[in-house]
C-alpha positions as CSV (number, residue, x, y, z in Angstrom):
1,X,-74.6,-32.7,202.6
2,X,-71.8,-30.6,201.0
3,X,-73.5,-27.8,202.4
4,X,-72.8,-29.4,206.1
5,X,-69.2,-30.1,205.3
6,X,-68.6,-26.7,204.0
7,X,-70.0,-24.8,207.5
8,X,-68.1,-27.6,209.4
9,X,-64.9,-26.4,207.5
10,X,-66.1,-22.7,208.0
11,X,-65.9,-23.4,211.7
12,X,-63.1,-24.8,212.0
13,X,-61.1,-22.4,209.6
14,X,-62.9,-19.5,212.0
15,X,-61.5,-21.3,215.1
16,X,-57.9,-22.2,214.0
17,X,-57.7,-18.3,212.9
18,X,-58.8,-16.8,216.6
19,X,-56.1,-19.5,218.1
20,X,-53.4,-18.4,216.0
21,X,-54.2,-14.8,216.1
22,X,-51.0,-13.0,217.7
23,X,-51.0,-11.8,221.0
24,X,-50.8,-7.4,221.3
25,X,-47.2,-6.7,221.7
26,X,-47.7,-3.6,223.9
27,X,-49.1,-6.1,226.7
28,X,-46.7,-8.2,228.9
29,X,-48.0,-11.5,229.6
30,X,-47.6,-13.4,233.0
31,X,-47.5,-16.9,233.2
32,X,-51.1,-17.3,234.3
33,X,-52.7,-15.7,231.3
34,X,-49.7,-17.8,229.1
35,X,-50.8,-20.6,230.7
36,X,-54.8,-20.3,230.0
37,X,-54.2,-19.2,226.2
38,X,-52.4,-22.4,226.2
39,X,-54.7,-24.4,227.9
40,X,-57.3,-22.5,225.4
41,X,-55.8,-24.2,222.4
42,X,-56.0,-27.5,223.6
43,X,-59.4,-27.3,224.8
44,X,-60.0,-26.0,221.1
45,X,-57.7,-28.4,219.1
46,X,-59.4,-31.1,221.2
47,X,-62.9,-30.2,220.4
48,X,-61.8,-30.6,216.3
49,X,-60.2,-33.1,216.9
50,X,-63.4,-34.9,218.8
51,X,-65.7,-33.7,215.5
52,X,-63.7,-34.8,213.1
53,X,-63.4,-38.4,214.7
54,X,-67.1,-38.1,215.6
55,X,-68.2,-37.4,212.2
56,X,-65.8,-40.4,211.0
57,X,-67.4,-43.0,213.1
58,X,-70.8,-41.7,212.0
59,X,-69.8,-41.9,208.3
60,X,-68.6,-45.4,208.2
61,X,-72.0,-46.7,210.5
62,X,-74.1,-45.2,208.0
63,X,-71.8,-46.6,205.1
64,X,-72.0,-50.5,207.0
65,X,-75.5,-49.9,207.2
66,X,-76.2,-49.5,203.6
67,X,-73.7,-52.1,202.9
68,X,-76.2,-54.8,205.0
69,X,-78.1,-57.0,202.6
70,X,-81.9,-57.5,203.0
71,X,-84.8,-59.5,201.6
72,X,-87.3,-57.4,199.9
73,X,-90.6,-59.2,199.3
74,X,-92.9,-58.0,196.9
75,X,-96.8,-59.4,197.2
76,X,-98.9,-58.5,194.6
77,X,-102.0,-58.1,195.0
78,X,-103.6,-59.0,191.6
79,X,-101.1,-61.9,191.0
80,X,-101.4,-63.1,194.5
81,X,-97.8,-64.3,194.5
82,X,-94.6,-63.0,195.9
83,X,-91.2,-62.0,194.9
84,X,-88.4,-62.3,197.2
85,X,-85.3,-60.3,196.3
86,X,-81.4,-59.5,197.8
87,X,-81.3,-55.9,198.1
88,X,-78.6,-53.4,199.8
89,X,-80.3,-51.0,202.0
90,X,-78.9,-48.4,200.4
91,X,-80.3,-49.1,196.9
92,X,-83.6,-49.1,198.4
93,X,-86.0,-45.4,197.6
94,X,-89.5,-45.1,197.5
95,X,-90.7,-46.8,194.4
96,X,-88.3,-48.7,193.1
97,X,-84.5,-50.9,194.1
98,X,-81.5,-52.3,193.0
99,X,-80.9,-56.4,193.4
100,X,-77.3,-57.4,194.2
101,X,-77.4,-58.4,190.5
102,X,-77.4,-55.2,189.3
103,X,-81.6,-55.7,188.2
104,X,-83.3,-52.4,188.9
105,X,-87.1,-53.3,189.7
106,X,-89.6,-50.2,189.8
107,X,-93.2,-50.6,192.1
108,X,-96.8,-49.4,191.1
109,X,-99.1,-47.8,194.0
110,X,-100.4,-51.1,194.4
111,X,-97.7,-53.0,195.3
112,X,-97.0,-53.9,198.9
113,X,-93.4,-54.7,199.7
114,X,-91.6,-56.2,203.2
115,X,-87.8,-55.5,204.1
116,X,-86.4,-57.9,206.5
117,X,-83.0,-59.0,207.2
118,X,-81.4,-61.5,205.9
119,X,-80.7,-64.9,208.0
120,X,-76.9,-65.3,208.2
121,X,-75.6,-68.7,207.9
């Protein structure tokens, strides 16, 4: 992940440096080529703009996802009974979770558990 935000912040240094570079002083400019530089930076200040508001609404859906409480059943298969626990998503991994209570529960091999939501009332 910090990996991802440092190339992002890579690329966008690397692009605010080629807008900004000066233009070669030996060249006269006419208004066409003003105008498409300038158009250029928009274009480019648009497309940052546009990623960093893109990677915002992608960080708070995956945030309000994890935030979503579910029931996690647990059957047992050598008690034959079932546990049902309140779990956010995101304190869910691969052999053990975190209640909303704070209780962390671990799971042996045998153990089969269901996630479903939970009905809202």
């Amino acid at each position: 992940m910090l990996t991802k935000i440092l190339v992002t912040l890579l690329i966008i240094a690397g692009a605010l440096f080629y807008v900004r570079k000066p233009a070669r002083s030996d060249q006269t400019e006419t208004a066409t080529q003003f105008g498409q530089r300038l158009l250029f930076r928009y274009v480019a200040m648009g497309f940052v703009v546009l990623a960093l508001f893109g990677s915002a609404v992608y960080w708070y859906w995956t945030w309000q996802d994890g935030e979503q409480i579910v029931s996690v059943s647990i059957v047992s298969p050598l008690d034959n009974k079932v546990n049902i626990y309140q779990v956010h998503k995101r304190d869910i991994s691969e052999n053990e979770f975190t209640t909303v209570e704070g209780i962390k529960i671990r799971l042996s091999t045998q153990e089969r558990i269901i996630i479903a939501p939970t009905d809202a009332k």
